[in-house]
C-alpha positions in Angstrom: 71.5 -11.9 -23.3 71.0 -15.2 -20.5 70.4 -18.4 -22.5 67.2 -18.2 -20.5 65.5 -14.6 -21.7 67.2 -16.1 -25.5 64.6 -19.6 -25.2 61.8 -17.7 -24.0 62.5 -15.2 -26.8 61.8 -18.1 -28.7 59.0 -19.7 -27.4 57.6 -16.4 -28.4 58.4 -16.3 -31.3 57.6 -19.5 -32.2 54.3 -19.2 -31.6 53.5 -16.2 -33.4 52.1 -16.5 -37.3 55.4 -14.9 -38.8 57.9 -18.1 -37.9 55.0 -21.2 -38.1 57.9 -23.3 -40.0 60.5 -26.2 -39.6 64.7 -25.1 -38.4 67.0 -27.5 -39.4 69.1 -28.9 -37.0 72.3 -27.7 -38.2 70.9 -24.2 -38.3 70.2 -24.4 -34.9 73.7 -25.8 -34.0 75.0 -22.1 -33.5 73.6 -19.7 -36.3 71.2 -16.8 -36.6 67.4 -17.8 -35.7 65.1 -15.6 -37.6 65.3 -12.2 -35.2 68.7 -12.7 -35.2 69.3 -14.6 -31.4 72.0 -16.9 -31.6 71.3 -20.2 -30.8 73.7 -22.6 -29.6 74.2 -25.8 -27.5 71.7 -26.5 -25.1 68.7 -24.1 -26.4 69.7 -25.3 -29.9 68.5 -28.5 -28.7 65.5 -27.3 -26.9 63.9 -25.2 -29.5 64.7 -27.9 -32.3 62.9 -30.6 -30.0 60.2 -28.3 -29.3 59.4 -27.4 -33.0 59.8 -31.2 -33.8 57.4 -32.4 -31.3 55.1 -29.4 -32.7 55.5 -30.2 -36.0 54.8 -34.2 -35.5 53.0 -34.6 -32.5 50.7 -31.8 -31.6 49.3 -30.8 -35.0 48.7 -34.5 -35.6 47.1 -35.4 -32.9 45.2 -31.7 -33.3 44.0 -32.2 -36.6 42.8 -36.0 -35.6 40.6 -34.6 -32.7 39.6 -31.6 -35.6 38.4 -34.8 -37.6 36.5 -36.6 -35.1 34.6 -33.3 -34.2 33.7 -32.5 -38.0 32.2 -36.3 -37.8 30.8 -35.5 -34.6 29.1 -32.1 -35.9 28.0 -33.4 -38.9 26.1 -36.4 -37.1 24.4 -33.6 -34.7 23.5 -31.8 -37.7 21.9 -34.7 -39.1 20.1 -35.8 -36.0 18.6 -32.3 -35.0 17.4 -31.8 -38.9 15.7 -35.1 -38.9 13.9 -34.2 -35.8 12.5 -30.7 -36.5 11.5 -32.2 -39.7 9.5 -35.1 -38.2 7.8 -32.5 -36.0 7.0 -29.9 -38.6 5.4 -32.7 -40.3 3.2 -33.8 -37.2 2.3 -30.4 -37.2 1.2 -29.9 -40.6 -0.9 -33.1 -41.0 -2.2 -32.2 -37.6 -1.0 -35.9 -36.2 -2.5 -35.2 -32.7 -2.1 -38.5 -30.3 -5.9 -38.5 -30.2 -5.9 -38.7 -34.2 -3.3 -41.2 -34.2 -4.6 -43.5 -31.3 -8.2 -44.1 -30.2 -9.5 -41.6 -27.7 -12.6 -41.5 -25.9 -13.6 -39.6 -23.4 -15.1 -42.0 -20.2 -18.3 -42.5 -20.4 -20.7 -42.0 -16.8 -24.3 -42.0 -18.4 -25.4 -44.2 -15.6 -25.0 -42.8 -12.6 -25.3 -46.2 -10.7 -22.2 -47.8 -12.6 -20.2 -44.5 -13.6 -17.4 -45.2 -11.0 -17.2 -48.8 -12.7 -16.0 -47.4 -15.8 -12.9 -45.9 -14.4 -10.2 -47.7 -13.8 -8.4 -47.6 -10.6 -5.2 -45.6 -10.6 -2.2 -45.2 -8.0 -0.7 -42.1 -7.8 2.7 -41.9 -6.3 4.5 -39.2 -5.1 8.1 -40.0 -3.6 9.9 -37.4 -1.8 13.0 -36.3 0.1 12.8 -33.5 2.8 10.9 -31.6 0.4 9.1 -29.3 2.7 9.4 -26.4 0.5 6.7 -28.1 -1.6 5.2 -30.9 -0.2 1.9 -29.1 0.3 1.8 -28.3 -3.0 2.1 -31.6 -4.8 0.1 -33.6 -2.1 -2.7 -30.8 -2.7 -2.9 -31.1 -6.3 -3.1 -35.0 -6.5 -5.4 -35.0 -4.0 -7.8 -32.7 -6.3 -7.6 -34.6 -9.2 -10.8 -34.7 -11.1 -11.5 -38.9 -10.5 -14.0 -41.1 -8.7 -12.5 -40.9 -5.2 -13.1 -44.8 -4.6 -11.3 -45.3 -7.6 -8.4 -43.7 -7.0 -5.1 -44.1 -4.7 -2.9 -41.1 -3.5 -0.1 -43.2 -2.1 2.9 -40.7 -0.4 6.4 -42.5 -0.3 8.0 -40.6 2.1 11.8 -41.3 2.6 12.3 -37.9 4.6 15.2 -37.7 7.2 14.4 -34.1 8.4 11.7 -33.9 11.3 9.8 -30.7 9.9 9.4 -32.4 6.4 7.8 -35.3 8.2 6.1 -33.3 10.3 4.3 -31.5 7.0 4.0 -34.7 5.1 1.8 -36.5 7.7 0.1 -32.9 8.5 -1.1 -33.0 4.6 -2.0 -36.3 4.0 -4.2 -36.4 7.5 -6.3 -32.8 5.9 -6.8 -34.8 2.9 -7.5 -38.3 4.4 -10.7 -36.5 6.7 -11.7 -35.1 3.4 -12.4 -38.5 2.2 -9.9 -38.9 0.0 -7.9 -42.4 -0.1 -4.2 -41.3 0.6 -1.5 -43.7 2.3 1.8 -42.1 3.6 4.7 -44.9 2.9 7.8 -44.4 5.3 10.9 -46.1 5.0 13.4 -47.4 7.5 16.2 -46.4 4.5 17.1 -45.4 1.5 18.1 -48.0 -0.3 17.8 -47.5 -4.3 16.8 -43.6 -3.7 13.9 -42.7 -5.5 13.9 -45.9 -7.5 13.9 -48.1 -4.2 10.9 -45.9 -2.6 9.2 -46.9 -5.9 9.3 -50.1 -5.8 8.8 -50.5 -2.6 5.5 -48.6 -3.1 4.4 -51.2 -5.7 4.9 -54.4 -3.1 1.9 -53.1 -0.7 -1.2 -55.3 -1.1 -3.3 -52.5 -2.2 -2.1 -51.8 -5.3 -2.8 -55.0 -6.6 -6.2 -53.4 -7.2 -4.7 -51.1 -9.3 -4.5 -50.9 -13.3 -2.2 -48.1 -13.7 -0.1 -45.7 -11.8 0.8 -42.1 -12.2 3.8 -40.5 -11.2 4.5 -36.9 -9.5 8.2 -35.7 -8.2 7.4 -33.2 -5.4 7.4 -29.9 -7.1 5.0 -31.5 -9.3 1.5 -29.9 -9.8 -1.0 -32.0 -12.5 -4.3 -30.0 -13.1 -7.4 -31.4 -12.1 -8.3 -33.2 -15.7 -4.5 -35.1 -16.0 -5.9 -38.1 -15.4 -9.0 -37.6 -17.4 -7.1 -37.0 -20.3 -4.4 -39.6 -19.9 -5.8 -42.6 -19.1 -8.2 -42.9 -22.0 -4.8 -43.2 -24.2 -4.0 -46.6 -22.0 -7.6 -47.6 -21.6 -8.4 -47.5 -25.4 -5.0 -49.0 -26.9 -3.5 -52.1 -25.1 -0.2 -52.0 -26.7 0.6 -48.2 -25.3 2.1 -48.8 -21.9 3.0 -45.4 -21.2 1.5 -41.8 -21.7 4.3 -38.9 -20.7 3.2 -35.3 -20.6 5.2 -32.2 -21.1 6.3 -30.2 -18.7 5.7 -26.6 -17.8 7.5 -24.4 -15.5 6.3 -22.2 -12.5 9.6 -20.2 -12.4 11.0 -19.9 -15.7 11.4 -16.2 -14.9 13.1 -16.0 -11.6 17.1 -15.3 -13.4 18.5 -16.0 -16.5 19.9 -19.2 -15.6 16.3 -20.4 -15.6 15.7 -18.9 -18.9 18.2 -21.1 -19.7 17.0 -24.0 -18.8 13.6 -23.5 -20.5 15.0 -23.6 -23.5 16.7 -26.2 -23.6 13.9 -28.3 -21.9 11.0 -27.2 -23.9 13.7 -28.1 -27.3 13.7 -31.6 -25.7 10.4 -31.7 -25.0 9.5 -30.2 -28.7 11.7 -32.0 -30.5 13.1 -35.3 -29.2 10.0 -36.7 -27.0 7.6 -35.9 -30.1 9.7 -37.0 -32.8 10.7 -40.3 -30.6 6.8 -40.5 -29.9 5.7 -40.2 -33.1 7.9 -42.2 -35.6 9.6 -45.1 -33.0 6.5 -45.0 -30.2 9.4 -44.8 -28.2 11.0 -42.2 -25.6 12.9 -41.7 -22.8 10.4 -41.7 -19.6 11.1 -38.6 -17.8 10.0 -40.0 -14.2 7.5 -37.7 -13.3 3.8 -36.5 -15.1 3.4 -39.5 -16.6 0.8 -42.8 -16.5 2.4 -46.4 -16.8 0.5 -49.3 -17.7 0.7 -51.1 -14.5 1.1 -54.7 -16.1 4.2 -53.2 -18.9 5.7 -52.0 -15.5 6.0 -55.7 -14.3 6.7 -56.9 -17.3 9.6 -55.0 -17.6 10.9 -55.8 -14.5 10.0 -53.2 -12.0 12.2 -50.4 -10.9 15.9 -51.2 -11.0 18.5 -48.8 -9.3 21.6 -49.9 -11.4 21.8 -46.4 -12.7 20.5 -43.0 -11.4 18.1 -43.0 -14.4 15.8 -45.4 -13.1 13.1 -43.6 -15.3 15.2 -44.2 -18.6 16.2 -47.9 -17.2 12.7 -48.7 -16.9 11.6 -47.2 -20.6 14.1 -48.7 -22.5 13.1 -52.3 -21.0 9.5 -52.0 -21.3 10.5 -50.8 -25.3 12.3 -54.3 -25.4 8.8 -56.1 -24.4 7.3 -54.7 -26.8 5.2 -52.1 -25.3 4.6 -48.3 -27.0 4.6 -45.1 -25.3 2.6 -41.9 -26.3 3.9 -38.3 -25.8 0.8 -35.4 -25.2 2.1 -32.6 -25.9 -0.8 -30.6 -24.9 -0.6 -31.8 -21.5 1.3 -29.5 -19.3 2.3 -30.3 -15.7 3.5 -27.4 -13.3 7.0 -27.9 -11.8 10.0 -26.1 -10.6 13.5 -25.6 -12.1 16.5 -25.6 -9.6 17.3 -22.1 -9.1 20.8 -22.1 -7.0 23.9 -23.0 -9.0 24.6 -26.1 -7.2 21.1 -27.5 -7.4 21.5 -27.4 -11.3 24.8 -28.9 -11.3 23.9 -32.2 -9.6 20.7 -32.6 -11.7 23.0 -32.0 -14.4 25.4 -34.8 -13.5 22.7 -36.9 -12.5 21.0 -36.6 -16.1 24.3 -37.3 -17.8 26.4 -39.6 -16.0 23.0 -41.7 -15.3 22.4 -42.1 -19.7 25.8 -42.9 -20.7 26.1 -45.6 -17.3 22.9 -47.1 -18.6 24.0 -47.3 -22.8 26.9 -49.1 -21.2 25.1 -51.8 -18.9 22.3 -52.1 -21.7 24.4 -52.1 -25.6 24.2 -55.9 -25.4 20.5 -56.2 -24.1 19.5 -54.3 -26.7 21.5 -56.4 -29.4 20.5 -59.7 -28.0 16.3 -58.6 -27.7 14.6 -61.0 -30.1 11.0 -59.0 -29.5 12.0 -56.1 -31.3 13.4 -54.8 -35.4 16.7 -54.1 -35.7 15.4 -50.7 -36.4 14.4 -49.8 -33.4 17.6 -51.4 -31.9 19.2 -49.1 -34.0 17.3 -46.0 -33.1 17.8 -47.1 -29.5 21.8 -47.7 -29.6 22.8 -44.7 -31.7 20.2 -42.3 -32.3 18.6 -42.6 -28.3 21.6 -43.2 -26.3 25.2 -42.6 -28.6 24.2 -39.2 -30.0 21.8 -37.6 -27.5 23.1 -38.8 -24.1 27.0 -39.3 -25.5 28.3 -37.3 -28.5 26.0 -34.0 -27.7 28.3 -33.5 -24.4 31.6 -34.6 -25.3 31.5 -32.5 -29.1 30.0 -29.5 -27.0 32.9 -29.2 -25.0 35.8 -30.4 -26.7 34.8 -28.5 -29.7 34.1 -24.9 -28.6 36.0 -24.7 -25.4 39.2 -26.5 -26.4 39.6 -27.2 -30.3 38.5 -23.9 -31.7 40.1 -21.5 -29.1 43.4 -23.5 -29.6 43.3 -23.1 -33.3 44.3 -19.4 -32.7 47.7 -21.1 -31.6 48.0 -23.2 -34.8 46.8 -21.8 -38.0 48.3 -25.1 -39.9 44.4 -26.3 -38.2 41.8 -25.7 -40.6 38.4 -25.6 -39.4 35.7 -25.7 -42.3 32.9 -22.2 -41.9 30.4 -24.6 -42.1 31.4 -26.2 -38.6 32.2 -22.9 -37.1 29.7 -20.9 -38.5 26.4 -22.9 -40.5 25.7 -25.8 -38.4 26.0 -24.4 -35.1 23.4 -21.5 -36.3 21.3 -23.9 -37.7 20.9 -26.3 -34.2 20.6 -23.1 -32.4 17.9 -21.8 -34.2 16.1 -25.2 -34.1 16.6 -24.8 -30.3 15.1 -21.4 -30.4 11.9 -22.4 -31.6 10.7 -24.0 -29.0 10.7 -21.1 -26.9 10.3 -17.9 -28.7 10.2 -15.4 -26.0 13.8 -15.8 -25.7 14.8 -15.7 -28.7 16.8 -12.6 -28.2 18.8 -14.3 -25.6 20.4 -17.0 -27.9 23.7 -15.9 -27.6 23.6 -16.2 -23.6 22.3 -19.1 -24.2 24.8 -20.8 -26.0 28.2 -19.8 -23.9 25.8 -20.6 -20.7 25.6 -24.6 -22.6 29.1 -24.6 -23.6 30.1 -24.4 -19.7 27.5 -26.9 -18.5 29.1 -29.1 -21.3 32.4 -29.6 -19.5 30.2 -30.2 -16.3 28.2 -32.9 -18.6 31.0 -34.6 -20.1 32.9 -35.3 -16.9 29.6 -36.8 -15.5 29.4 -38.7 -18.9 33.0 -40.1 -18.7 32.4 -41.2 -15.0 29.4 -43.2 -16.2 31.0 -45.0 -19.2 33.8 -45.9 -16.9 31.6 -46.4 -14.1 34.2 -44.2 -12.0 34.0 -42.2 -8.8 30.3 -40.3 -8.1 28.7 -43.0 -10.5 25.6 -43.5 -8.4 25.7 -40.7 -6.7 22.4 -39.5 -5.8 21.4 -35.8 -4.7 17.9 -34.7 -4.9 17.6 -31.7 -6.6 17.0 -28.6 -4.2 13.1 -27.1 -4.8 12.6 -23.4 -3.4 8.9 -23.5 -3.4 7.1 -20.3 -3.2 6.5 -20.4 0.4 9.6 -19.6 1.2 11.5 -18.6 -1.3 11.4 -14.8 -0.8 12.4 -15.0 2.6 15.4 -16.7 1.4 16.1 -14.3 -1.5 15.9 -11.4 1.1 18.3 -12.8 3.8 20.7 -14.1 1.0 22.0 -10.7 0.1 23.4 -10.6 3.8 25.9 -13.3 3.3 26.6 -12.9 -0.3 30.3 -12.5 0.0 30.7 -15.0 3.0 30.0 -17.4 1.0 31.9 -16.4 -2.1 34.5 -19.1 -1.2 32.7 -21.7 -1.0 31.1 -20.8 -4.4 34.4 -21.3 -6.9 34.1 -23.9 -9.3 38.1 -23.9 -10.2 37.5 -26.1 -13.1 35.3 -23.6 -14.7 38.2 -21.0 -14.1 41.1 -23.3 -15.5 39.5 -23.3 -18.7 38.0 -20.0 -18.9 41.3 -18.6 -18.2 42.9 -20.4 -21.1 40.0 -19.7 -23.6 40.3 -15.8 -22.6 44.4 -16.2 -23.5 43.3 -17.7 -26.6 41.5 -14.8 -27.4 44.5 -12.3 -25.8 46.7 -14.5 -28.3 44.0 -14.2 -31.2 43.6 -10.0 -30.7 47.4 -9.5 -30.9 48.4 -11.7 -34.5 45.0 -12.9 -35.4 43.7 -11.9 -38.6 39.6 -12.0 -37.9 37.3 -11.4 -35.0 37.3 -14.6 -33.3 38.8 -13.1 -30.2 35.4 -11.8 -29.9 33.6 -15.4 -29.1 36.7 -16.4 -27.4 36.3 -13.3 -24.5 32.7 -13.8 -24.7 33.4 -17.5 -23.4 35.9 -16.9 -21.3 33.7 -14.4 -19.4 31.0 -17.2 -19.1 33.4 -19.5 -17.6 34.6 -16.9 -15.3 31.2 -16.3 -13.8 29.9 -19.9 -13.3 33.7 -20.3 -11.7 32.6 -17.7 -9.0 29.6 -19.1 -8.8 27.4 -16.0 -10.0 24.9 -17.5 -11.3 21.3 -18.4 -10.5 19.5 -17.3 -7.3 21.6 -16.8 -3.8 20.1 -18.7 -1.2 22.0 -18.2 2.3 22.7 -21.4 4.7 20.4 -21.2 7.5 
């Protein structure tokens, strides 16, 4: 037998459960190894290197990263209990934001001074060639229930496509001769992205006569009473400078990947903006179907575009003034979820790189702030930013798609059932809650979050580093429902000429090792994990390809 087939014999054999123990060197000189190869010389050497650096290298540095992820899980634990228990609680006692702040409907007895009882509001809607659903989100602010004089529908247009432009103007002209007061803002750039169109909207002199100012991304549809039952929140209680509404979702059944993101967004919506709402007065601004206090804007500083969370930027700062936000639950505002693969991966990036950018600019802001309790610094630092927008990611992935399948390869790593098996239940059934109709689809649900983690945890290392696609900036592709079955029905067409330029290879590295983790596991493991592992690997294999979410063909 060649030296060669003898070492790989070994690494073999060294790998499998039977021979998981220390050679002496002198054995290895040129004696029997245990399946009776000799070993001599040069291989000698080899294998007693290799089970030396395996031995005091990668178990140690294994069962380190083992211990910082049974930290990690238990501080998730503890965080997603403490929620769900504040909101079980709000729901119990009833705590409604109209119980717990003073509510009153406006008042328009007199018909001579009605419109002088309601404030005047601006109502911004920035956009980016968004013809898909321009119409739709011009439309609905444009029939919001509210004294037309009182009341600013101000379009900040930064389109670059013709068409889009074309649409924009065409909308806010058949809403202009109905009388309503709209103003289409157009920019010579796009300096600061959505941020920069913001402010930018804020410097004309007409807002000045404005005392607060709702915000609508573009696939953003607020029913006729939004403003009547918002503003009364702001009106009532000076020291609440922002009222955020939840979000509901015109195409949560298109594909499962929209599923998907239902339930994860109505957990967040559920569980973190109530609980932050309810116990801190404080949450993270979600940048769209929500009402900010005009003067707290200001205040605060205005819109910043250090991060590509100018929405959390601009919360967190107003929460160092002082000011208090309210979330409504009860207030739902129609939207779109991206639907194409890609489209969901640059939001994704966006909404992690942006968090863990911002909790590195801000640490020592937030330490320094005199106007608020260290509690609240507290809550902000580790609770808002280290666990939610840091730890969640990083655990997620290293955890379940590296640790655990690579513990097949090392039994002397012992994982505890209740990080395997009783905390990761528990969270996902706390998830599950939020959406019940899918509670029978928990299971796709959690491999489809474990691959968006290593997606999220990239984006989150760029932004702590500040590194690479930092600020990068992509508005998130809306399908509308104009034209989305056109689309659907020409993308079948160029399916597979696309299927190139659909592979996510990073997806496929690590699904490929997972899924040999679980070959590994089936052939000397001694319980079913190979199940999870395949079931993971498969996951990883289909976001690789990119078979996932709805097919829309380049046209």
């Amino acid at each position: 037998m060649s030296p060669f087939m003898k070492f790989f014999l070994f690494l073999y054999d060294s790998l499998s459960p039977s021979s998981w123990f220390l050679v002496q060197r002198h054995d290895l000189a040129g004696s029997l190894d245990t399946d009776g190869v000799v070993t001599s010389g040069i291989i000698g050497d080899v294998i007693y290197i290799w089970k030396q650096t395996r031995i005091f290298v990668f178990i140690p540095i294994l069962k380190c990263l083992v211990t910082i992820c049974l930290v990690m899980s238990f501080l998730l634990f503890i965080e997603r209990v403490y929620m769900s228990i504040v909101v079980v609680f709000v729901k119990l006692l009833r705590r409604t934001p109209e119980k717990v702040h003073k509510w009153e409907a406006i008042k328009d007895d007199d018909l001579e001074l009605a419109n002088t009882n309601y404030p005047m509001v601006l109502i911004q809607i920035p956009m980016y060639n968004e013809k898909e659903v321009c119409q739709l989100s011009i439309g609905a602010a444009c029939r919001l229930s509210w004294p037309l004089d009182r009341m600013i529908v101000q379009v900040l247009d930064d389109s670059t496509d013709p068409a889009s432009k074309e649409l924009v103007n065409a909308e806010c002209d058949k809403w202009a001769r109905k009388g309503i007061n709209i103003m289409s803002e157009i920019r010579d750039n796009r300096i600061g992205y959505k941020a920069g169109a913001l402010k930018a909207g804020m410097m004309h002199n007409y807002v000045k006569q404005c005392e607060f100012v709702a915000i609508f991304d573009a696939d953003f549809q607020p029913d006729p009473d939004f403003l009547e039952r918002t503003i009364p929140f702001l009106i009532h209680n000076h020291e609440i400078s922002l009222v955020q509404c939840r979000w509901k979702f015109v195409n949560a059944n298109e594909c499962l990947m929209t599923r998907m993101q239902e339930m994860s967004l109505n957990y967040h919506f559920v569980a973190e903006q109530e609980s932050g709402s309810s116990i801190h007065a404080f949450f993270g601004f979600n940048g769209t179907a929500g009402v900010w206090r005009i003067a707290a804007l200001n205040e605060a500083g205005g819109w910043k575009d250090r991060t590509t969370v100018e929405d959390m930027d601009l919360a967190v700062r107003a929460c160092l003034h002082g000011w208090k936000f309210v979330y409504v639950h009860d207030v739902e505002v129609k939207n779109e979820l991206p639907s194409t693969f890609k489209a969901y991966r640059f939001q994704q990036h966006r909404w992690s790189c942006g968090p863990a950018n911002l909790w590195r600019k801000m640490t020592m802001e937030i330490l320094q702030n005199k106007k608020v309790s260290a509690w609240k610094k507290l809550y902000l630092i580790y609770n808002f930013f280290f666990i939610r927008k840091i730890v969640v990611h990083i655990f997620t992935f290293v955890f379940y798609c590296l640790i655990l399948p690579t513990t097949v390869l090392f039994p002397e790593l012992q994982v505890p059932k209740w990080a395997t098996v009783y905390f990761p239940t528990t969270i996902t059934i706390l998830n599950a809650i939020a959406t019940p109709r899918s509670f029978h689809l928990l299971v796709f649900w959690i491999l489809f979050e474990n691959v968006m983690s290593m997606h999220r945890t990239k984006a989150t290392f760029i932004g702590l580093l500040e590194a690479g696609r930092v600020n990068e900036w992509v508005v998130t592709e809306k399908l509308g429902d104009t034209l989305k079955s056109k689309l659907i029905a020409k993308a079948t067409t160029k399916l597979y000429t696309r299927f190139g330029q659909r592979l996510n290879w990073r997806e496929l590295v690590v699904g490929l090792y997972i899924f040999l983790c679980g070959c590994y596991d089936f052939a000397y493991g001694g319980s079913y994990f190979y199940v999870y592992l395949f079931l993971q690997s498969c996951a990883f294999f289909v976001a690789g390809v990119g078979y996932i979410g709805t097919f829309v063909p380049t046209v």
